[in-house]
C-alpha positions as CSV (number, residue, x, y, z in Angstrom):
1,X,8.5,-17.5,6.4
2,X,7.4,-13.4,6.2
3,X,4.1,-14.8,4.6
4,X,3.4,-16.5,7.5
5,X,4.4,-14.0,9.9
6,X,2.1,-11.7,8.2
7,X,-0.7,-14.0,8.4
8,X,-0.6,-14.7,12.0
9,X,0.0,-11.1,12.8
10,X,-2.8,-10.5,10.4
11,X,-5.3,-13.2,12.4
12,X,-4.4,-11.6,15.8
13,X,-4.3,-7.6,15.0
14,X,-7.1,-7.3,11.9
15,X,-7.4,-3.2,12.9
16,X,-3.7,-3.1,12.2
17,X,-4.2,-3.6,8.9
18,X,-6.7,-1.0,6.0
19,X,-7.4,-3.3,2.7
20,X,-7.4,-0.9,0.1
21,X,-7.0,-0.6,-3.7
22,X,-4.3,1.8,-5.4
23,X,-4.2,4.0,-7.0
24,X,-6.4,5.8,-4.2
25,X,-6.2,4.7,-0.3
26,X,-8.7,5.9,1.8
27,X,-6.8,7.2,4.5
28,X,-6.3,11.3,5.1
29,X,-3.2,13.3,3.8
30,X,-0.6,13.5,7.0
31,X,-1.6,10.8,8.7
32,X,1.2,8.4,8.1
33,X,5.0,8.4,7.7
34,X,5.5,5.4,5.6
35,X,3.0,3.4,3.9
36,X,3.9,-0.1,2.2
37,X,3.1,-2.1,-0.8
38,X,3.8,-5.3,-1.0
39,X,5.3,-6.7,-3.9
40,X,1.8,-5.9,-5.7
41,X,3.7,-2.9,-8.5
42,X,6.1,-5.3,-9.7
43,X,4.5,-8.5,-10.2
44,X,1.9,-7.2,-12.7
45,X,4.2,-4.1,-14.1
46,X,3.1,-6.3,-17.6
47,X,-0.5,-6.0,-17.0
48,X,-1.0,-1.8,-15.6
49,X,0.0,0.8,-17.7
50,X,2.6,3.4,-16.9
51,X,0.0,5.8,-15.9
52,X,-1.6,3.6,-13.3
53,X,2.3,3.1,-12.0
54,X,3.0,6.7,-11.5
55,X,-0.4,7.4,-10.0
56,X,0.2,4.5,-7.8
57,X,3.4,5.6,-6.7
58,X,2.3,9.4,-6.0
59,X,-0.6,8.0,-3.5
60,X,2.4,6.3,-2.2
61,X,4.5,9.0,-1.5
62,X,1.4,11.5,-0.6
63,X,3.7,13.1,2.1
64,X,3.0,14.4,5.7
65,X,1.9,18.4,5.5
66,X,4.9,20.6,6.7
C-alpha cells in the first residue's frame, strides 16, 4: 500500500524526489531537517560493513548549522 503511494507520488512530483547513493548525498549541509532512508540499511546490513553503516548514518544525521 506505502509502495504504491510512493510511486504515484513519485510519477506526479519527480523534483520532489534527489536519487542519490550513501554514503555521500549531494545536497548542501543545512539545508534539510530530516532526511529519510528507506529500508535500504537494514535489508543488506549482511552485505556493507560496519564502516559503510556508520558513514552512512553520519551523512544521515549531517545536522542543520546552529
Amino acid at each position: 500500500m506505502s509502495a504504491e503511494a510512493f510511486s504515484r507520488d513519485l510519477i506526479a512530483h519527480p523534483a520532489r524526489y534527489v536519487p542519490a547513493s550513501l554514503p555521500g548525498l549531494p545536497l548542501p549541509g543545512g539545508r534539510f531537517d530530516l532526511v529519510l532512508s528507506s529500508h535500504f540499511l537494514f535489508t543488506y546490513a549482511d552485505l556493507l560493513d560496519l564502516e559503510f553503516h556508520r558513514a552512512a548514518l553520519r551523512e544521515l544525521h549531517r545536522s542543520r548549522a546552529p
